[in-house]
C-alpha positions as CSV (number, residue, x, y, z in Angstrom):
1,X,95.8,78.7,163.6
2,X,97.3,75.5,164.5
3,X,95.0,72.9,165.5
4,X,95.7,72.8,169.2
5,X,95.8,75.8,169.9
6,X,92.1,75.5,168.2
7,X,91.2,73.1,170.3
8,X,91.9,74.6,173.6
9,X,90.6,77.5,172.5
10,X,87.3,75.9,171.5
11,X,87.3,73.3,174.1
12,X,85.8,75.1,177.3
13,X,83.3,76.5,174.6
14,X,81.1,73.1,175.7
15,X,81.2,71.5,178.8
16,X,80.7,68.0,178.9
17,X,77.9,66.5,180.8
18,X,78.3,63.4,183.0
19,X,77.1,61.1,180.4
20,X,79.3,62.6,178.1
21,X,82.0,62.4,180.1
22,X,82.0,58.3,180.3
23,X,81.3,58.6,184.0
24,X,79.2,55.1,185.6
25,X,77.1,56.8,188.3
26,X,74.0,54.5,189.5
27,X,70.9,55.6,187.6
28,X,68.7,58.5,188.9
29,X,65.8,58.3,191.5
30,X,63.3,59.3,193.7
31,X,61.7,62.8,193.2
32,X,64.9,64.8,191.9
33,X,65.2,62.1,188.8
34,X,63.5,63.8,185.4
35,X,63.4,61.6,182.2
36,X,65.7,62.6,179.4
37,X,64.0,64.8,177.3
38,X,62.3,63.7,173.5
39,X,61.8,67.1,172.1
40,X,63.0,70.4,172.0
41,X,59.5,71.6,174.0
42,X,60.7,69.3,176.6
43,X,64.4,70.9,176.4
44,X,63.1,74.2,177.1
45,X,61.0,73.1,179.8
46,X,63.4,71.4,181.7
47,X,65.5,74.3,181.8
48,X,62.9,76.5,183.3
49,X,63.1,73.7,186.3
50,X,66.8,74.6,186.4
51,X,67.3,78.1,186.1
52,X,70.3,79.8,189.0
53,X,69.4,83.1,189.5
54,X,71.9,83.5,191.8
55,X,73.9,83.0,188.5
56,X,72.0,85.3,186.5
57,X,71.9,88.4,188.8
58,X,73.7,91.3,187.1
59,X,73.5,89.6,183.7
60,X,71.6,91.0,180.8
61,X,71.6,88.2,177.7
62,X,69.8,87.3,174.3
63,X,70.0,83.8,173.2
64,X,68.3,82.4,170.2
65,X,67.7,79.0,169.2
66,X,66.9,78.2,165.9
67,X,66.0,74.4,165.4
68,X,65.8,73.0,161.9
69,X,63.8,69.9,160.9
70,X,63.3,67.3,162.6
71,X,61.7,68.9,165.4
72,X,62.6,72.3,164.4
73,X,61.2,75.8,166.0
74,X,63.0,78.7,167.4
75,X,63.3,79.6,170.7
76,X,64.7,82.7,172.6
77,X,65.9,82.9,176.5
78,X,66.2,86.7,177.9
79,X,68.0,86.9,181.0
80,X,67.6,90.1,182.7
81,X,69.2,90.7,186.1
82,X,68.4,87.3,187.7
83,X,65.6,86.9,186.2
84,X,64.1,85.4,182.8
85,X,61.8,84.7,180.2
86,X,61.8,82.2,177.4
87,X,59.4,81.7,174.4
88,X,59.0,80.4,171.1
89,X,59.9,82.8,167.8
90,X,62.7,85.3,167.4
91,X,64.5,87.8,169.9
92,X,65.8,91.0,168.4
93,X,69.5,91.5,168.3
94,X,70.7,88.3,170.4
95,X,74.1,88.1,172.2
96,X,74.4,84.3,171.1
97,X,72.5,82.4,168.2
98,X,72.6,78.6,168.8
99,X,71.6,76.9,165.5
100,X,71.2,72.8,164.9
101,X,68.2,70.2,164.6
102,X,65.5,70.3,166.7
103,X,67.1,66.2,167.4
104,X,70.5,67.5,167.7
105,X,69.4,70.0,170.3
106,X,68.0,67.6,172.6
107,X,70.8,64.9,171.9
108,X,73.4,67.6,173.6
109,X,70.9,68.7,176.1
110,X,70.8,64.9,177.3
111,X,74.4,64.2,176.5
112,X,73.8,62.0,174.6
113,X,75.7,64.3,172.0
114,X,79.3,65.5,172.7
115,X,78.9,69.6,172.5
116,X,82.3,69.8,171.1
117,X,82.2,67.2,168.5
118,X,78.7,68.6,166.9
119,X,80.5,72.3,166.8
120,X,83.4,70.4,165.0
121,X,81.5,68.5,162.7
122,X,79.0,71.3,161.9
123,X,75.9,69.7,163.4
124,X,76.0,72.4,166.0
125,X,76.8,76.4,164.6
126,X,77.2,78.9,167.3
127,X,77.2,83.0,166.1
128,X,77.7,85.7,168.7
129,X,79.7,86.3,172.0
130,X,81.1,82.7,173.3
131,X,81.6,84.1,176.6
132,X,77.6,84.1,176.4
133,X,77.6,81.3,175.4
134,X,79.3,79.1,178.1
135,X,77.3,81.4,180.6
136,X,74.1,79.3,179.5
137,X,75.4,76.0,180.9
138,X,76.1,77.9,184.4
139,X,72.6,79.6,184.3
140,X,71.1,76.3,183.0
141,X,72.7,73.5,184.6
């Protein structure tokens, strides 16, 4: 496959967060502002602040995490109908299985780590159904 059509097929695969994006917005405030995040615990928790389920309603999805070291750990989200749960450990049969550090995990979750470059370069490996996969972002924003 030639290499752009590889890279417009893998592009939309990762959205790029502002910071990612090179954007210069004035820096967060007031009670909506929430530090960037040190660990993957702090990932995962953040994310429960930001769940749609207005997004999530009719959907039915696995995802696993698995985080090597540093910081490593595996994680699982189970949406189910607008609804969720998330804990540590393994899900059986996941739609989408997200695999990097623990580090790397929380660099792209800040964006401080372009999405697309660490699928690229390795640092990030994603198995399973990629329209699951770009559904996270929307569920998770």
């Amino acid at each position: 496959m030639p290499w752009r059509i590889l890279l417009i097929v893998l592009l939309p695969l990762f959205p790029l967060r502002a910071a990612a994006r090179g954007t210069h917005a004035s820096p967060p405030t007031g009670a909506d502002y929430e530090p960037a995040a040190t660990s993957p615990e702090e990932v995962f928790a953040q994310m429960r602040q930001s769940f749609r389920p207005d997004r999530a309603r009719g959907q039915h999805l696995r995802y696993q995490f698995n985080l090597g070291d540093p910081q490593g750990g595996k994680w699982w989200i189970l949406i189910d109908d607008g609804a969720y749960t998330m804990g540590e450990g393994a899900v059986p049969h996941p739609d989408v299985t997200f695999a990097c550090t623990g580090a790397d995990w929380v660099r792209l979750s800040n964006g401080t780590l372009n999405g697309f470059q660490a699928f690229i370069t390795g640092r990030l490996r994603v198995s399973g159904s990629q329209f699951t996969a770009r559904r996270l972002d929307e569920i998770f924003p």
